[in-house]
C-alpha positions, 0 to 999 in steps of 0.5 A: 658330837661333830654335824659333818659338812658335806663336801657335795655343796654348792656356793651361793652367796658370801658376804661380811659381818661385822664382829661388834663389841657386844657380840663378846661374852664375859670370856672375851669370845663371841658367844656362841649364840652369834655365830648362829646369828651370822648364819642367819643373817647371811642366810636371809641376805640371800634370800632376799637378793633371791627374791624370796622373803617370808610373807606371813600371809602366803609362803615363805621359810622355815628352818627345821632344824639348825646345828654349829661346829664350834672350831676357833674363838671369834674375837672382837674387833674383826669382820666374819666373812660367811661362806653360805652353800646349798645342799641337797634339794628336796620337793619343799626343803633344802639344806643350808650350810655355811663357813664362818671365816674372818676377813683377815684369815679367810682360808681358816675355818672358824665354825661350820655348820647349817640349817634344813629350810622348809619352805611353808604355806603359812595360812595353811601351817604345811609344807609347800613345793619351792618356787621354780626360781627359788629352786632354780637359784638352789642347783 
């Protein structure tokens, strides 16, 4: 089963990942648990150049759920470019999306996909409202 993308999303952050050798699996593709790690990764970088890292002893994210479209093999060597989008905002969630792209073919979709972020009051185990300058960054 194909998660659609909406195309109601804003663009907030793009960077670049390197493709490493051990990203490879015995197919020669990067394993698909990578591409979940791209994500990752360009999720958080965005986070903190928001100013908005995880503190376990206050607040901080969490994903709730997370999902990939699988649509071309990534192969070592290369750079993936990470498109990263917000989508809608609730009072203490909003959802993430992301293209995954190579550098040297950026206008081709390699996967898609996204992850809904709760934002958690850690001490507590509950959810709690976004920052405003969390939320402000967001629409």
């Amino acid at each position: 089963m194909k998660l659609e993308v909406p195309a109601q999303k804003t663009l907030i952050h793009t960077m670049t990942v390197p493709i490493r050798w051990g990203d490879m699996d015995a197919m020669g593709h990067v394993n698909n648990t990578l591409y979940f790690r791209y994500m990752e990764i360009a999720r958080l970088q965005w986070m903190f150049e928001s100013g908005v890292p995880a503190n376990p002893q206050g607040e901080g994210p969490v994903i709730a759920n997370a999902f990939c479209n699988f649509i071309r093999q990534l192969e070592f060597p290369g750079e993936v470019l990470v498109r990263t989008y917000a989508g809608a905002v609730g009072r203490s969630s909003f959802d993430t999306y992301h293209e995954l792209c190579r550098t040297d073919d950026p206008d081709t979709v390699y996967a898609n996909g996204g992850a809904t972020v709760v934002w958690v009051d850690f001490p507590a185990q509950k959810s709690a409202p976004l920052p405003v300058h969390l939320r402000e960054r967001l629409v």
